[in-house]
C-alpha positions in Angstrom: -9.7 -4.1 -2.1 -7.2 -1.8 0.0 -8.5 1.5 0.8 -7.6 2.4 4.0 -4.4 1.2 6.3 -2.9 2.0 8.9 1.4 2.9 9.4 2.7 4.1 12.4 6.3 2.6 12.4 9.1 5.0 12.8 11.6 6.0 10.1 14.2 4.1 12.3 12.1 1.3 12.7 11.4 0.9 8.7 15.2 1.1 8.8 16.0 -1.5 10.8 13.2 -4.2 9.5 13.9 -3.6 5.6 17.3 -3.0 5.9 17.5 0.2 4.3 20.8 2.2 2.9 19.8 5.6 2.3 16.5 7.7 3.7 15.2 10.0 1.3 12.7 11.5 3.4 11.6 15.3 3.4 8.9 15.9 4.9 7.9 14.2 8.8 6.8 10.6 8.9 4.7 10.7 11.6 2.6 8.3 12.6 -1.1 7.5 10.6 -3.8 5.2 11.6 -6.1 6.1 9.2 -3.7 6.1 5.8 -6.7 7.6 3.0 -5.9 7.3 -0.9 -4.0 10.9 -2.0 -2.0 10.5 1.2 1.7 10.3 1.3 2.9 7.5 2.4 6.5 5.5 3.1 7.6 3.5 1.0 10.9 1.0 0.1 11.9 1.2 -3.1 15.6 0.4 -4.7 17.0 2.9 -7.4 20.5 3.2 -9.2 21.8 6.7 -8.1 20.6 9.5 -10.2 22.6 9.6 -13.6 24.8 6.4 -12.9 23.4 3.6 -14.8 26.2 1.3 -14.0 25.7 1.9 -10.3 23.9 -0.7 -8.2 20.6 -0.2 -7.2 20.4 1.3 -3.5 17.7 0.4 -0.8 16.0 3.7 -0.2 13.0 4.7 2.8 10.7 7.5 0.8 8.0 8.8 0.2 4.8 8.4 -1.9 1.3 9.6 -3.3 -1.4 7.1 -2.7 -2.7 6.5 -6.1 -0.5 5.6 -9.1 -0.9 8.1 -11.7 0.5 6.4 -15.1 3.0 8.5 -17.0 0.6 8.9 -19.7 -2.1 10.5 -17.6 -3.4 14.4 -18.8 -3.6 15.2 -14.8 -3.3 13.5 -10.9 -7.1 13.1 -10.8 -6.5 9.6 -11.6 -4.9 8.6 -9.3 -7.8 8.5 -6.8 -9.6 5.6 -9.0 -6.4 3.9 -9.1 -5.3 2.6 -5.3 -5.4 -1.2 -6.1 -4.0 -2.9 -9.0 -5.4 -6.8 -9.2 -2.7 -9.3 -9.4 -4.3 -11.3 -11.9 -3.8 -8.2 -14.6 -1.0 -6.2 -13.2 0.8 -7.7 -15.6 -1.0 -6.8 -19.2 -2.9 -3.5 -18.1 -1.4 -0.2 -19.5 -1.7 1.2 -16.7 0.4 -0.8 -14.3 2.4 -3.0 -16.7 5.6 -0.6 -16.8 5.8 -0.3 -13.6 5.5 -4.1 -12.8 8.3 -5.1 -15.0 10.4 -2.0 -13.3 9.3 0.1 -10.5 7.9 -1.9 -7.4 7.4 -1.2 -4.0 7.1 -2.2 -0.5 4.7 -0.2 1.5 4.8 -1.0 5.2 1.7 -1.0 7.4 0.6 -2.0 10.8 -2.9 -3.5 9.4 -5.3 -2.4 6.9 -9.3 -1.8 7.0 -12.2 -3.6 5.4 -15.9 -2.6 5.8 -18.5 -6.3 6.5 -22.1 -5.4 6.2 -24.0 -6.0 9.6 -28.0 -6.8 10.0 -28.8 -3.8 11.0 -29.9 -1.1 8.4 -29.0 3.0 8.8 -31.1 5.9 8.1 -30.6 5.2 4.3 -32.3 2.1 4.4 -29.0 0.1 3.4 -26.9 -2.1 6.1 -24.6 -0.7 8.3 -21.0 -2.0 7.6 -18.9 -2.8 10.5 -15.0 -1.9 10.5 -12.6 -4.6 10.7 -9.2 -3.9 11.4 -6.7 -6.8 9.9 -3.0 -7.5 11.0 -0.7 -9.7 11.9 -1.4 -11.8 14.4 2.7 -11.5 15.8 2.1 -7.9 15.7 4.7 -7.4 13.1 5.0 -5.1 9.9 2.8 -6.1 7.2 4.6 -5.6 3.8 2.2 -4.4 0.9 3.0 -5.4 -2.6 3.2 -2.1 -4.3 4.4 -0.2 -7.7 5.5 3.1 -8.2 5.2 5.9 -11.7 6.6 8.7 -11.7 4.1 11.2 -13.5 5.5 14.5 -14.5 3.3 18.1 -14.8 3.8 19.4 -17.8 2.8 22.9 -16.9 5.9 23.0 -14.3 9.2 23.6 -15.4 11.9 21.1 -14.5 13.2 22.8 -11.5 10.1 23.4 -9.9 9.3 20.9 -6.7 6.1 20.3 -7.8 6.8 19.3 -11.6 7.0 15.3 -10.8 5.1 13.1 -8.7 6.0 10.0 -7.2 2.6 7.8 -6.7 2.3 4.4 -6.2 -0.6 1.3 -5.8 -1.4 -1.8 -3.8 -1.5 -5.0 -5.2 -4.2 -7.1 -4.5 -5.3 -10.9 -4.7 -8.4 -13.0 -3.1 -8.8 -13.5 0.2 -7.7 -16.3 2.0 -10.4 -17.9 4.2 -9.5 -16.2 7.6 -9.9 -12.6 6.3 -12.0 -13.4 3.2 -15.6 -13.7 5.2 -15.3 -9.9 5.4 -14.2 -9.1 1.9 -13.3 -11.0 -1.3 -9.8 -8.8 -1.7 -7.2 -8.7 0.4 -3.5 -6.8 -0.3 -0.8 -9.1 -1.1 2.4 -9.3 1.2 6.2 -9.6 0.3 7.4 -12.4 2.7 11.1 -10.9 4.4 12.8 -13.4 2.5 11.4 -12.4 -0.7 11.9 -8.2 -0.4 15.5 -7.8 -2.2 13.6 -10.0 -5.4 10.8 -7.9 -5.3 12.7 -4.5 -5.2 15.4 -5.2 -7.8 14.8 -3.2 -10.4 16.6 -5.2 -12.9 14.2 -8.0 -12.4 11.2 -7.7 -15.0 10.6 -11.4 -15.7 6.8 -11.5 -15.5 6.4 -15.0 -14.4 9.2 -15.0 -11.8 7.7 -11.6 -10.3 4.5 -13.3 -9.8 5.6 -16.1 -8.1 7.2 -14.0 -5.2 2.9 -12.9 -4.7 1.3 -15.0 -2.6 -1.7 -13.9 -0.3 -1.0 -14.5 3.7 -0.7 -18.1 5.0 -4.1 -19.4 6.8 -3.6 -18.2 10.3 -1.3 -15.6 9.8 -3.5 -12.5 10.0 -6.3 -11.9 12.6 -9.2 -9.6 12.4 -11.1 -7.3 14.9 -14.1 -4.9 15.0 -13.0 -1.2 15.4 -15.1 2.0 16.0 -16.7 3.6 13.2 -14.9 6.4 13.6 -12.3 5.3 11.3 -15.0 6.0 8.8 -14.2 9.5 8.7 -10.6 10.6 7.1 -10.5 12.8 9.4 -9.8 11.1 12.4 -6.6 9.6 13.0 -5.0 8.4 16.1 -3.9 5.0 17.8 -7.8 4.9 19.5 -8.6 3.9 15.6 -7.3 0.4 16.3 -9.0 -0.1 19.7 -11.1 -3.3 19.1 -14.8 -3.0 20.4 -17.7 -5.1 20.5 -19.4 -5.8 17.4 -23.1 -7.2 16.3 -22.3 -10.4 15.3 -22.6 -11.2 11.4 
């Protein structure tokens, strides 16, 4: 699984690497190295403008709830049990199915955390699990496979701020070998090349979608131990991705 990240990149960084035509933005980006499930977080998504059906979808930076909360849902609770969505059912769940035939996402990210159990046992008796922290090994942006609901409060009235949120899920496969020794999930990534197929919103083809998912190429991502302190949600900061030494598994 996915379930904690990290994305520091700019607004006019995400800009500039995804190409992006309009920022809808509004509240600050700044910087998170410990990105927690309920967080807001950016996102690329493309949309027609607002109430022009014939216009052409625009490339948009915003912001989302990490969490997808289906339309359907009675409240936002949900969305806390629902931060991954498995490739190999995105398609055919309720849950996710409406949105992978029309709302996807790119979430950007430096890196993401996974947890690797170590020999050593804690107070409770269980292992310790050691913090990995996995990127790219060119230091570039990692692009998340993601989809998007919008869920709307029915105890808000239209014109209230609050009365629809915008929440959205990772997407996740197996691991490839290289990453796959620490956990069994890893998120999938949206190859450059691949983002304007991914986003358009007229695209709902189920097979053609999931052939622009495939995990990381062998090699491409490199892993490092990283202080527990990333444990807590609390902590944040760039000392998060410091690598340390680590009991060996």
């Amino acid at each position: 699984m996915c379930g904690r990240y990290a994305a520091s990149r700019s607004p006019e960084d995400l800009v500039e690497e995804f190409e992006i035509a309009s920022v809808d933005v509004k509240e600050s980006l700044a910087p998170d190295y410990n990105v927690a499930p309920t967080k807001t977080v950016p996102a690329v998504i493309e949309r027609r403008p607002q109430g022009n059906r014939d216009a052409p979808s625009v490339r948009r930076l915003t912001t989302l709830r990490w969490g997808l909360v289906p339309s359907w849902a009675k409240d936002l609770a949900i969305g806390s049990r629902m931060i991954n969505a498995r490739m190999e059912s995105v398609a055919d769940k309720p849950a996710y199915r409406r949105a992978f035939a029309a709302r996807r996402c790119l979430l950007p990210a430096d890196g993401y955390f996974e947890w690797y159990p170590t020999t050593s046992t804690g107070p409770s008796g269980k292992p310790r699990k050691q913090p990995f922290f996995i990127h790219r090994k060119d230091g570039g942006v990692l692009a998340l496979a993601g989809l998007y609901e919008i869920w709307r409060d029915k105890n808000k009235a239209d014109d209230d701020p609050g009365a629809f949120w915008w929440t959205c899920t990772v997407l996740t496969t197996t691991a490839e070998d290289d990453v796959g020794q620490i956990h069994d999930r890893m998120p999938l990534l949206v190859e450059q090349e691949r983002y304007g197929a991914w986003l358009d919103p007229t695209t709902s083809d189920r097979d053609s979608l999931l052939k622009l998912l495939v995990p990381a190429a062998p090699g491409r991502l490199e892993a490092y131990p990283v202080s527990t302190e990333v444990n807590n949600v609390r902590n944040n900061g760039p000392q998060l991705l410091d690598p340390i030494a680590a009991e060996q598994p």
